[in-house]
matplotlib code that plots the C-alpha trace (Angstrom):
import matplotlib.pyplot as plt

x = [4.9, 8.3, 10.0, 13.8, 15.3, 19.3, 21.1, 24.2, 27.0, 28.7, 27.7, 23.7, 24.8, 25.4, 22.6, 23.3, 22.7, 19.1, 17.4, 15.7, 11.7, 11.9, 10.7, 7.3, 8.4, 11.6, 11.1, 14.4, 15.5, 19.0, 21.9, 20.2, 22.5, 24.3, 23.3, 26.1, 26.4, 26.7, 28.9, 31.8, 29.9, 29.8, 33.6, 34.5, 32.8, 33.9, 36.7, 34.9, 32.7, 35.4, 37.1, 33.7, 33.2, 36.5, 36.0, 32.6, 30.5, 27.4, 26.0, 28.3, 28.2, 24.7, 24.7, 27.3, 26.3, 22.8, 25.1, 26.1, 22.3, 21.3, 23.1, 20.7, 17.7, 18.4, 19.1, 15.8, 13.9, 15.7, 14.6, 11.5, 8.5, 5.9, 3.3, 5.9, 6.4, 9.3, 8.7, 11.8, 12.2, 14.1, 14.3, 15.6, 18.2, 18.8, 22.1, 24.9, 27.8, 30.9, 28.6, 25.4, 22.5, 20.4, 17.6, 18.9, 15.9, 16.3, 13.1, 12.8, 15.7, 15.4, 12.5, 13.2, 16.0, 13.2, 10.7, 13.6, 14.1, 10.6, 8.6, 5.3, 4.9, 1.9, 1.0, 3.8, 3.4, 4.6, 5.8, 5.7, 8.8, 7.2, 10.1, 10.0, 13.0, 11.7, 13.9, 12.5, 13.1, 16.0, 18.1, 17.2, 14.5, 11.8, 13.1, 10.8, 13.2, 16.3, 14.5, 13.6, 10.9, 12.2, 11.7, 9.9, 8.7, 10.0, 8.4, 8.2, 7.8, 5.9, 5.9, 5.8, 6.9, 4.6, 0.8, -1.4, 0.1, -1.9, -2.9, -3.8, -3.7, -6.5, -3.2, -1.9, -5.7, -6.1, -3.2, -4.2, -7.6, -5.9, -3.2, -6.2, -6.2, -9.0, -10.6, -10.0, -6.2, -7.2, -8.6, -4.9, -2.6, -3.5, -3.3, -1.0, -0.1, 1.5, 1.5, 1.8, 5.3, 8.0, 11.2, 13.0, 15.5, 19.3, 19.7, 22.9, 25.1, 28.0, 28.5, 30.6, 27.7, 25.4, 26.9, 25.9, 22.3, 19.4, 16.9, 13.1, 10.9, 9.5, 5.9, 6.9, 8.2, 5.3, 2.8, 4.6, 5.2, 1.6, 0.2, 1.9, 2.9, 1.2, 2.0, 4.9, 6.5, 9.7, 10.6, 14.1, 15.8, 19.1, 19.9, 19.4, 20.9, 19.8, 17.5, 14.2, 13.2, 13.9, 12.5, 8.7, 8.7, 9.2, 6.1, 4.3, 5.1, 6.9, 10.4, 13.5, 16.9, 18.5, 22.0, 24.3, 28.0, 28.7, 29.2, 29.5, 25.3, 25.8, 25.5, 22.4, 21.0, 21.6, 21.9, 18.6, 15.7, 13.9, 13.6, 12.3, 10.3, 8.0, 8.0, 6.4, 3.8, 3.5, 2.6, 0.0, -1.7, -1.9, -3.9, -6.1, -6.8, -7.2, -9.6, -12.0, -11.9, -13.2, -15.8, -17.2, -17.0, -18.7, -21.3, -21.9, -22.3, -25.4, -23.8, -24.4, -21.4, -22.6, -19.3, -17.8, -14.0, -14.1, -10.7, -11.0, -15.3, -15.1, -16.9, -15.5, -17.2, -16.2, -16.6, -12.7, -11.8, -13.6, -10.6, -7.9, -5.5, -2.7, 0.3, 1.9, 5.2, 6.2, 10.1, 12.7, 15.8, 19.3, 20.3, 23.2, 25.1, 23.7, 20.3, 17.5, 14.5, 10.7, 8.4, 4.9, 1.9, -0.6, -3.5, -4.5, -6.9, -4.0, -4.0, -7.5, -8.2, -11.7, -13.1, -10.2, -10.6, -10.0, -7.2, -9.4, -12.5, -13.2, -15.7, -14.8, -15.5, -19.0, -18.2, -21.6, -21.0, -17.9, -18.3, -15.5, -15.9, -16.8, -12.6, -11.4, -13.0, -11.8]
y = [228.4, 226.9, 224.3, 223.0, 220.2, 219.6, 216.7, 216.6, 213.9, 213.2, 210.3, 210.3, 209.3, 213.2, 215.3, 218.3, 221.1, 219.9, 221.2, 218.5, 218.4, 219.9, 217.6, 215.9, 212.9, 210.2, 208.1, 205.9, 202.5, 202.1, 199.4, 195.9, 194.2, 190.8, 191.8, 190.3, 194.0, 196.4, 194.3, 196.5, 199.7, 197.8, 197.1, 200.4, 201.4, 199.2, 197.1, 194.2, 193.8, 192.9, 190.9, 188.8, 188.3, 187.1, 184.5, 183.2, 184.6, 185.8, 186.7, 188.8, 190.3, 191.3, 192.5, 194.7, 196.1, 197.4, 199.0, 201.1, 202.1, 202.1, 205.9, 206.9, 205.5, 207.4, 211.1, 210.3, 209.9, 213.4, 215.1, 214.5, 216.5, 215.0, 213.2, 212.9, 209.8, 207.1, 204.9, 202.4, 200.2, 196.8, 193.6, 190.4, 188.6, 184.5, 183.6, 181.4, 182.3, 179.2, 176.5, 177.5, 179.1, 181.5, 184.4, 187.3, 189.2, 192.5, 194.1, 192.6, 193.7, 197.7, 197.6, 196.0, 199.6, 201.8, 200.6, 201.2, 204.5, 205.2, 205.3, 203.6, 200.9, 201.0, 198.6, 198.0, 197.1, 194.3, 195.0, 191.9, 192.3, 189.8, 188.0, 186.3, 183.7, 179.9, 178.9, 180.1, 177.5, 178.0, 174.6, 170.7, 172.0, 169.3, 167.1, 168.0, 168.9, 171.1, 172.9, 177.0, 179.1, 181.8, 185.7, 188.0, 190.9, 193.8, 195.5, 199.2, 199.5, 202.7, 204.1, 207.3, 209.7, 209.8, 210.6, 211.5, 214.9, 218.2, 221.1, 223.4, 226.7, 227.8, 227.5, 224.4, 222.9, 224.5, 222.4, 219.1, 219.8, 220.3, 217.6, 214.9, 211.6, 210.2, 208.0, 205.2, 206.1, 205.7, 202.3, 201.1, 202.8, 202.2, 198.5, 196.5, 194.6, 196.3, 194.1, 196.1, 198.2, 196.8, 197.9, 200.6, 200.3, 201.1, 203.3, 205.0, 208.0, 206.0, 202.5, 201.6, 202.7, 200.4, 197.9, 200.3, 201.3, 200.0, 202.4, 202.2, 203.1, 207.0, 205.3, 204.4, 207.5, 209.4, 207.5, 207.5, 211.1, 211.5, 209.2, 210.3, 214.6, 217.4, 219.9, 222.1, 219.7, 218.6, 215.0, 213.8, 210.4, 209.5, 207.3, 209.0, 207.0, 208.2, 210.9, 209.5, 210.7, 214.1, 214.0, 212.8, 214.6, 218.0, 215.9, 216.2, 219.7, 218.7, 220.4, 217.6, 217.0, 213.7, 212.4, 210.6, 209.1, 208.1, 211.3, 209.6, 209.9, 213.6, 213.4, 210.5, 212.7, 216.5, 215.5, 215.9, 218.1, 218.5, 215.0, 215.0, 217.6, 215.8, 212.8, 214.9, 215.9, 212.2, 211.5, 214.3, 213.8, 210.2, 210.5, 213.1, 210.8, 208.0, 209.3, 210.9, 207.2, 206.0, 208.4, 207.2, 203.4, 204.4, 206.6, 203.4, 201.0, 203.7, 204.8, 208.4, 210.3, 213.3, 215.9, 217.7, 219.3, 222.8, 223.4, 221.0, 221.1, 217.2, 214.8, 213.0, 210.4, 211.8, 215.6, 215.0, 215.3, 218.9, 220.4, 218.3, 219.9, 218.9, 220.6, 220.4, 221.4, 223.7, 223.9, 222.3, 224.2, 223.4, 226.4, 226.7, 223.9, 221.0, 222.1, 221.5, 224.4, 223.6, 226.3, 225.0, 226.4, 228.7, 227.3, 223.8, 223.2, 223.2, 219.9, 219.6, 219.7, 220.4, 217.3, 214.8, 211.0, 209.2, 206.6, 203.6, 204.7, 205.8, 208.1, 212.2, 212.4, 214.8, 218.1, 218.4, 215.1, 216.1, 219.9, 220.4, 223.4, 225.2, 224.3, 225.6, 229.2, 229.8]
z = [-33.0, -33.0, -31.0, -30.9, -30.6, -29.0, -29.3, -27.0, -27.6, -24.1, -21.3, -20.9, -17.7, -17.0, -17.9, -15.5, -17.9, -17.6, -14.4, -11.8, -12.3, -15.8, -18.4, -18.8, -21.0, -21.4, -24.7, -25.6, -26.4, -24.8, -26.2, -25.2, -22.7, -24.0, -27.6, -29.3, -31.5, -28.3, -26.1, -28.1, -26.7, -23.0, -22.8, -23.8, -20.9, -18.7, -18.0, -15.9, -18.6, -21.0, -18.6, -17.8, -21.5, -22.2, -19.2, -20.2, -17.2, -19.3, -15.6, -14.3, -17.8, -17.7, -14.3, -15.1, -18.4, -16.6, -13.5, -16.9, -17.5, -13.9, -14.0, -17.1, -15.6, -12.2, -14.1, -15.9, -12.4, -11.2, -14.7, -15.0, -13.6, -11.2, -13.4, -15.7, -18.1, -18.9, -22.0, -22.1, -25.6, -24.2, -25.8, -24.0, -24.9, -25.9, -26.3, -25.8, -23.8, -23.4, -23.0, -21.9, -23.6, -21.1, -21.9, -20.0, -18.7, -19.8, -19.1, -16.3, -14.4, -16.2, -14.5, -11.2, -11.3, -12.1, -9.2, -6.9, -7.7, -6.9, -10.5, -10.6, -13.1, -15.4, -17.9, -21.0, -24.5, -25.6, -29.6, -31.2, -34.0, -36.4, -38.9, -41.7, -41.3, -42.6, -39.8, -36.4, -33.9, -31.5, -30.1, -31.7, -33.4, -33.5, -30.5, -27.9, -24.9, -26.4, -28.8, -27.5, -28.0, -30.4, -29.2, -31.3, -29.4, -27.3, -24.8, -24.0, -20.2, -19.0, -15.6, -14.1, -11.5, -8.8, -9.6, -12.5, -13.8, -13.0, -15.7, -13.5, -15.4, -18.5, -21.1, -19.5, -20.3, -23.5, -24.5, -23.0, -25.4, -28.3, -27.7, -27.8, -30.0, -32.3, -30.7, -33.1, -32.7, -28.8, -29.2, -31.5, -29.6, -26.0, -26.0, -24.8, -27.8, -31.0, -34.1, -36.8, -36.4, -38.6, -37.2, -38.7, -41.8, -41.0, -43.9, -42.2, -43.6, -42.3, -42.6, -40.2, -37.4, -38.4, -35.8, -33.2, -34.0, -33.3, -34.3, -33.4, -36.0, -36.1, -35.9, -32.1, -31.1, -32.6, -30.8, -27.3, -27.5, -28.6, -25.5, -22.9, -23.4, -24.4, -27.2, -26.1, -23.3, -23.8, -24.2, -23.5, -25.4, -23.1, -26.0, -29.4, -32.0, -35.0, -33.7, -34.6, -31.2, -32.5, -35.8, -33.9, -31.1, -33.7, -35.8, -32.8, -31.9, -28.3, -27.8, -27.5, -26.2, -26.8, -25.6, -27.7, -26.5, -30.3, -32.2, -35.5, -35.6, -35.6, -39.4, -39.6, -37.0, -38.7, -42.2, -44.0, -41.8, -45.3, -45.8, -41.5, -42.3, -45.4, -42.9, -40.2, -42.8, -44.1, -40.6, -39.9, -43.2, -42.9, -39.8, -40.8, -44.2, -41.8, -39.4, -42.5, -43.8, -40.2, -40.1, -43.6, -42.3, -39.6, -41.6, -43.7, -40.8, -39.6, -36.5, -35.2, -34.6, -32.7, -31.8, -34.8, -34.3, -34.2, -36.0, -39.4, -39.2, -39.5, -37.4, -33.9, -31.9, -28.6, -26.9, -26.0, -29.7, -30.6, -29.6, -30.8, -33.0, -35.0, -35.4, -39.2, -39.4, -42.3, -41.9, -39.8, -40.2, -38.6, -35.8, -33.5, -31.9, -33.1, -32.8, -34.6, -35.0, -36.6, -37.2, -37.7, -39.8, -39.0, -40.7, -39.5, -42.5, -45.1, -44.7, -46.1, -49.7, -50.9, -52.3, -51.6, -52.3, -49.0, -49.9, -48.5, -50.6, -54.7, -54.0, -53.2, -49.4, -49.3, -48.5, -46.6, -45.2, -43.3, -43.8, -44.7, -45.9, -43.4, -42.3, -46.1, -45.7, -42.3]

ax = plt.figure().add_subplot(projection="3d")
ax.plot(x, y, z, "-o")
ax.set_aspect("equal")
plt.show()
């Protein structure tokens, strides 16, 4: 199997040379209005926004800067299929403009844009960005009155275009089986709450980019484009920064294009598909090694586990999970016109080693325990 992965650099707000109703996911995090860092970005878009700054009129401001990323949101709604997902990354944003200090609803108002072009809201996850600052409080500080509460989460709103996708042919549905989660990863991942992402490092080929990048961490990506597509759709980020959204959805063995107006990412983005390619297996790995560790938790505690996976030979808890399987990729390699191309590999149990010691436990997971084996000979 291989899938590929475009970025283009020109104006998300013009994605014609994708077709209407052909994509099954969106996954971004676009610049966060009246963030201090992107209001550079902002003016060189537009004019009012400069002017609106320069006069102190943080309103006007804000509701100009999301008239920018009203465009995006409405080429997403065109884009995607029916059924089809949009995960939006948006913090708020406290700050101080002239005289007065406001918080500048950004989620609030993204979302209020994609109601009206007729998504359907679902439930969002609110990401909470713990930081370790001694000095938290925003205003007087202790004096009850002028002091602020401090933000320290971001939310990733989720809707959807229309109603609950269909699978409607026998390949369509094979690939909804084998795109399952564990269902411990189902219990973690589908809440609403995320506390354990750390946001990612700005390690950036080019320094002078770090001011406008503010990259979500592959973890988020992977999950989203895990929850929410199937193995061989094609996600679409509108804002691709970096190109983690690239580099997971290829983990994940979805297709990609992202859009990117600052071409000096080309080379964060392009630079090292080796290094994306040992993350992917990181990732893959680490859930494999995770869910065997769960299974021998569970094992301990006494509880049955009745459903063994069909591909690996190891246990699952639920008859959802006997067909899940995960795609490793074995090369990403860069192809034409800024292009990225994975191939994946063929055997699923490579990632199994007979008689490996689960990283949460001493002891050499049982062969006959999790038989796995019977995966190894295949």
């Amino acid at each position: 199997m291989e899938t590929f992965h475009h970025a283009h650099f020109k104006d998300s707000r013009d994605m014609r040379a994708i077709a209407a109703a052909s994509v099954e996911l969106v996954v971004t995090s676009p610049p966060y209005p009246m963030i201090e860092m992107w209001d550079e970005g902002f003016g060189a878009l537009s004019a009012a926004v400069r002017k609106a700054l320069k006069r102190h009129d943080g309103r006007t401001a804000f509701a100009l800067m999301h008239a920018i990323l009203d465009a995006a949101w409405k080429e997403a709604f065109r884009i995607l299929k029916p059924g089809g997902f949009a995960c939006v990354n948006i913090g708020d944003a406290a700050r101080t403009i002239g005289a007065d200090f406001m918080l500048y609803p950004n989620h609030a108002r993204i979302l209020s844009c994609l109601l009206e072009l007729g998504f359907t809201p679902l439930p969002a996850i609110l990401w909470r960005k713990q930081t370790n600052a001694p000095n938290k409080f925003m205003g007087s500080g202790m004096y009850p009155a002028g002091a602020y509460v401090t933000l320290e989460h971001e939310y990733i709103l989720i809707v959807r275009k229309g109603g609950k996708r269909e699978f409607d042919s026998e390949a369509e549905k094979r690939r909804r089986r084998e795109s399952a989660v564990f269902w411990e990863e189902r219990n973690a991942w589908y809440s609403d709450v995320w506390m354990e992402l750390k946001g990612a490092r700005q390690d950036l080929r080019q320094k002078d980019t770090r001011s406008r990048s503010g990259a979500f961490p592959f973890e988020l990506a992977y999950r989203l484009i895990s929850m929410f597509s199937a193995k061989g759709d094609t996600v679409v980020d509108p804002f691709l920064g970096t190109g983690t959204t690239l580099k997971a959805a290829a983990a994940a063995g979805r297709n990609s294009i992202g859009y990117e107006i600052e071409p000096a990412f080309r080379q964060d983005i392009f630079s090292d598909p080796a290094g994306a390619a040992a993350q992917a297996q990181r990732r893959v790995q680490a859930r494999i090694d995770d869910h065997l560790a769960f299974i021998e938790e569970r094992r301990a505690a006494g509880r049955e586990i009745k459903y063994t996976n069909r591909h690996y030979g190891f246990p699952v808890v639920t008859r959802q999970e006997i067909d899940l399987l995960i795609d490793i990729v074995e090369d990403l390699s860069l192809g034409e016109r800024d292009c990225l191309e994975a191939t994946y590999m063929r055997d699923p149990c490579r990632i199994l080693d007979r008689g490996r010691v689960s990283p949460r436990s001493r002891s050499p997971v049982s062969s006959g325990q999790l038989s796995l084996w019977n995966c190894a000979e295949k």
